[in-house]
C-alpha atoms as one frame of an Amber mdcrd trajectory, in Angstrom:
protein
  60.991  60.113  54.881  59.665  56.391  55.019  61.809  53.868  57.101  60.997
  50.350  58.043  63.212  48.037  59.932  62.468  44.356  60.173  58.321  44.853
  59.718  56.715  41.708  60.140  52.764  40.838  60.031  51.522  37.334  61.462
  48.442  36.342  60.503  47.945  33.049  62.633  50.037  30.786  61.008  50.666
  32.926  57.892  53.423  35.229  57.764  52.374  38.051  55.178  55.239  39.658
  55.735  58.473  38.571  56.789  61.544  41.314  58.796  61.156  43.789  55.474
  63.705  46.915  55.820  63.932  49.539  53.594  64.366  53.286  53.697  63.077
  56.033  50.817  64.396  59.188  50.574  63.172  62.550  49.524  62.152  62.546
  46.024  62.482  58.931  45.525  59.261  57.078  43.864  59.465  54.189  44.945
  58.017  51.352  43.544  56.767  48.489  45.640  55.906  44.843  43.449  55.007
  41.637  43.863  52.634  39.142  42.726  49.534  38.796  44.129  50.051  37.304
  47.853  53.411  38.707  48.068  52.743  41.412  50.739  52.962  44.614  49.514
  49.470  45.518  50.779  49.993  44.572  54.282  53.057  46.681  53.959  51.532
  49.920  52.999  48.585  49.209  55.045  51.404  48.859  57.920  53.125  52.145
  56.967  49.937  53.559  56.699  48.981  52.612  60.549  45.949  50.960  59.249
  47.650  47.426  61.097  49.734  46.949  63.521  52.564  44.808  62.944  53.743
  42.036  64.769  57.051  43.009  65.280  59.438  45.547  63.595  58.840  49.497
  62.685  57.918  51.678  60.395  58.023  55.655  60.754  56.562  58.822  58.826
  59.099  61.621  58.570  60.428  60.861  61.456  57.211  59.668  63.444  57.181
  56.281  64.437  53.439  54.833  63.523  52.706  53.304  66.459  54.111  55.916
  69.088  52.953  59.070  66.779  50.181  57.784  64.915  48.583  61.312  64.670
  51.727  63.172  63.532  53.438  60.349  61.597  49.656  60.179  59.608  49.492
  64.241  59.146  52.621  64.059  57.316  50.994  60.986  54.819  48.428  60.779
  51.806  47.540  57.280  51.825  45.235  56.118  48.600  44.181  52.421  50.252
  43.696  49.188  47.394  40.564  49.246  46.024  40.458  53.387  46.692  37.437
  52.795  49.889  34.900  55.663  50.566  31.267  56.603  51.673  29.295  56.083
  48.630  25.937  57.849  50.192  28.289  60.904  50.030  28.708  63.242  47.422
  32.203  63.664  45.558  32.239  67.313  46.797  31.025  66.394  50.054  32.939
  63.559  50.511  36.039  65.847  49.994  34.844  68.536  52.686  34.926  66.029
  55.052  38.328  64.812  54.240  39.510  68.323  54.679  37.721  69.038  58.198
  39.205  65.611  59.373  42.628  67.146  57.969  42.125  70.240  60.002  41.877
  72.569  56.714  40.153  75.285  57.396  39.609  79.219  55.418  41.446  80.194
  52.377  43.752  77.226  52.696  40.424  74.616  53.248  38.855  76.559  49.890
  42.327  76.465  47.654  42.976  73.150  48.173  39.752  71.722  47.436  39.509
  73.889  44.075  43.124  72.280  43.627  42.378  68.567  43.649  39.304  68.885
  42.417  40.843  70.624  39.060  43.785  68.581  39.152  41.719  65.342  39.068
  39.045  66.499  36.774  36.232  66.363  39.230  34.177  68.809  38.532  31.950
  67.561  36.401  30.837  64.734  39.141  31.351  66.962  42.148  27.617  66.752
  43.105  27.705  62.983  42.198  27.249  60.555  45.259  30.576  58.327  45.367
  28.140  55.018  44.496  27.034  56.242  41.102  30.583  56.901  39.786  32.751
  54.792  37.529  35.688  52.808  38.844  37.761  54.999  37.106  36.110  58.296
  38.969  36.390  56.670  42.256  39.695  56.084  41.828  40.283  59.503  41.321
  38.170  60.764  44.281  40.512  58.000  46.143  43.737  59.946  44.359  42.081
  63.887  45.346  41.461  62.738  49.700  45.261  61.270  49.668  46.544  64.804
  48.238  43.996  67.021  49.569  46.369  68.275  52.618  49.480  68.461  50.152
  51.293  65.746  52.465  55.254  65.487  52.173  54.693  61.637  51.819  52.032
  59.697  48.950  51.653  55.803  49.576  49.409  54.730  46.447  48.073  51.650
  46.693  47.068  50.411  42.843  46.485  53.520  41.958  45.817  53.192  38.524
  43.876  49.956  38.526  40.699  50.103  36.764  41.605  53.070  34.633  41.522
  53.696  30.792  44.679  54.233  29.104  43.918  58.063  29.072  43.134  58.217
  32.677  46.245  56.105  33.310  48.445  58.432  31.567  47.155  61.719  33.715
  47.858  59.745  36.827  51.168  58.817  36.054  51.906  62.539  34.828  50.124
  64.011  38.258  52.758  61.275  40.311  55.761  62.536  38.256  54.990  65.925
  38.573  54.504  65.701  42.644  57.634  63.610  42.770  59.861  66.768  43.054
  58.959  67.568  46.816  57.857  64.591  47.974  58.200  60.870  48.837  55.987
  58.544  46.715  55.628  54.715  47.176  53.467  53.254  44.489  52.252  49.171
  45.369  51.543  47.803  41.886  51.737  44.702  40.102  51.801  46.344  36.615
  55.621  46.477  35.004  54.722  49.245  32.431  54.198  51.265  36.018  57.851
  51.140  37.184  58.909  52.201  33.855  56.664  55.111  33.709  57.376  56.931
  36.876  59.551  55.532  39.390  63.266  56.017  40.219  63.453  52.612  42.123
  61.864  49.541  42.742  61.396  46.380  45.438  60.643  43.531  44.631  59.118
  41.299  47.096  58.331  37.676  47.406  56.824  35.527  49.705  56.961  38.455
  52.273  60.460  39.214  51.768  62.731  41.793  49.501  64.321  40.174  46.875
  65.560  43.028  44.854  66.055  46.451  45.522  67.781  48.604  42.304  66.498
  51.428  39.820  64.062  50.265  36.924  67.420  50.272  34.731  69.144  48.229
  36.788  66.449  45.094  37.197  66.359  45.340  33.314  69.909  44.988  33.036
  69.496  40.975  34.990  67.173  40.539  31.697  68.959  37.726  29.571  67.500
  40.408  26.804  69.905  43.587  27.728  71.999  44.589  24.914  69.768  42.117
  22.293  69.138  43.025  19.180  66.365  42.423  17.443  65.511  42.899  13.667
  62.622  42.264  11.361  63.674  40.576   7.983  62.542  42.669   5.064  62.331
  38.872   3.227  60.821  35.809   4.505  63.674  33.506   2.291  66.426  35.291
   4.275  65.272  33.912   7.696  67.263  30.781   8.102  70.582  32.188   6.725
  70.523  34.863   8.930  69.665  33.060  11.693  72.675  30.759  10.908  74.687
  34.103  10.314  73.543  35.479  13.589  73.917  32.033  15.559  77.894  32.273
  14.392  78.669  35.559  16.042  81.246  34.594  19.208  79.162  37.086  21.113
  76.046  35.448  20.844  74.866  32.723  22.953  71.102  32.360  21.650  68.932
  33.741  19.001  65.595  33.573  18.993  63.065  33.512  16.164  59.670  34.399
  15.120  59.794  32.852  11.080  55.730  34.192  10.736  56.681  37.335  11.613
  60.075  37.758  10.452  61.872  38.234  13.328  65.463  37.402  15.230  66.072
  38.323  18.474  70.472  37.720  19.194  70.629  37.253  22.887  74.113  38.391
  23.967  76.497  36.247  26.065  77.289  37.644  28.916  75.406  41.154  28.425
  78.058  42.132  25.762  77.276  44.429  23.078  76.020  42.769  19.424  74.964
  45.806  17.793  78.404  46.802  15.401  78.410  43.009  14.934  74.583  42.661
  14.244  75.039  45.367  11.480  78.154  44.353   9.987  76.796  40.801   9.436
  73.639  42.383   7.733  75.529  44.570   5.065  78.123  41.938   4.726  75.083
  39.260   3.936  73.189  41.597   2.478  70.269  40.583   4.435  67.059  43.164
   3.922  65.836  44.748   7.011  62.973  46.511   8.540  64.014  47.713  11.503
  66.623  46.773  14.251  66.471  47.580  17.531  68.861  47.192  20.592  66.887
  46.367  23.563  67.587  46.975  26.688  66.103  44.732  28.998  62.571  42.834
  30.132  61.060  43.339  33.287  59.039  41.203  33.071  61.141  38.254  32.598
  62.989  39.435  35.708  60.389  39.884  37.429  58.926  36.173  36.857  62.759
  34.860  37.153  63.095  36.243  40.543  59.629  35.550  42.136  59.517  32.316
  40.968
């Protein structure tokens, strides 16, 4: 549905993006990080046939950007960074003229409209002009133009930045609940993202892919797959169980928060502490108040392989 081979952007003597390849498949959501700088705009802005690139492809269901741009772009919903629109216009208005540029017209024009506009909770703003919203609103008026012609592809671009937990939460549901017939790519720097709704992630650096696996399988590099971690139900128990903890053949680090009670037993070599964990508590008797097997950071593979 989305395939790229070798894109690459030049920006004088900048290269934003550097011979990125990458296919996604039908009902894939793909999620597309980086730290700031890294690229992933130009990308979807690329995919999107906003820019050209220097070299390299990308196609649309088939349509090649730059030889189709009319049919690869009817077959896309793009939602750009920073979610750009005519603020003289009115939410409602602004919408219309989405769907004439679209080429809705009748029943179709009419349903769709009354779709996005439910979907996204508009209706309450739908006179509104675009400039008197709230960055949260405008990102949803972004969200309703890129699914207004019900395209087989979504590239999101941030698309829940500057959103309230609530609103955050209905976005995320909306993405998951589209992501049975179609092809999302969501650009975001925000972890808790990937874990919400997509299947798979890239990560890129400097321009270039430097990991492509599911959400599970990034957290699985974490040093922190298969820890354990337990809160001490008594402060005085802290250093013996850290010593007990430290002494398990399994584990090659444990970490501690004394203020707060905690130990965190990093496994060597991913194995699994949890039996051990637990039979070292009861044999100790050491008091807990919880214990929990965790299974993996994302965000400390994320910083380990950007760095």
């Amino acid at each position: 549905m989305i395939k790229t081979e070798r894109l690459t952007r030049h920006y004088d003597t900048l290269t934003a993006v550097d011979g990125i390849s990458f296919e996604v498949r039908p009902g894939e959501v793909l999620g597309f990080l980086g730290p700031n700088g890294a690229g992933k705009t130009t990308t979807m802005r690329m995919i999107a046939g906003f820019i050209a690139p220097s070299s390299g492809s990308a196609s649309v269901c088939g349509h090649d950007i730059e030889r189709e741009p009319l049919a690869a772009k009817a077959a896309l919903g793009y939602l750009p960074e920073g979610a750009p629109s005519y603020g003289e216009m009115s939410v409602l208005g602004f919408l219309g003229f989405v769907a004439d540029l679209r080429g809705l017209e009748g029943a179709t024009r009419r349903t769709r409209l009354a779709h996005v506009i439910d979907r996204l909770a508009l209706g309450s703003v739908a006179e509104q002009t675009i400039d008197t919203l709230s960055k949260g609103f405008r990102r949803r008026v972004g969200i309703a133009q890129a699914i207004l012609h019900d395209p087989p592809v979504l590239v999101l671009d941030e698309p829940t930045d500057g959103l309230d937990p609530n609103q955050k939460h209905e976005v995320r549901s909306l993405i998951n609940e589209m992501a049975a017939d179609k092809t999302i790519v969501v650009s975001t720097h925000i972890l808790e993202e990937v874990d919400a709704v997509c299947t798979r992630a890239i990560i890129i650096a400097h321009g270039r892919i430097v990991a492509d696996d599911t959400p599970q399988g990034l957290a699985a590099r974490s040093r922190h797959h298969n820890a354990v971690s337990l809160r001490l139900a008594r402060a005085e128990q802290f250093a013996p169980a850290r010593a007990a903890l430290a002494a398990l053949p399994q584990v090659a680090e444990v970490e501690g928060d004394e203020a707060n009670r905690r130990l965190t037993a990093l496994p060597r070599n991913g194995a699994s502490l949890l039996a051990d964990v637990n039979a070292v508590a009861a044999r100790d008797g050491i008091a807990l108040d919880s214990l929990e097997l965790e299974p993996g950071r994302l965000d400390e593979v994320f910083r380990t392989i950007t760095a």
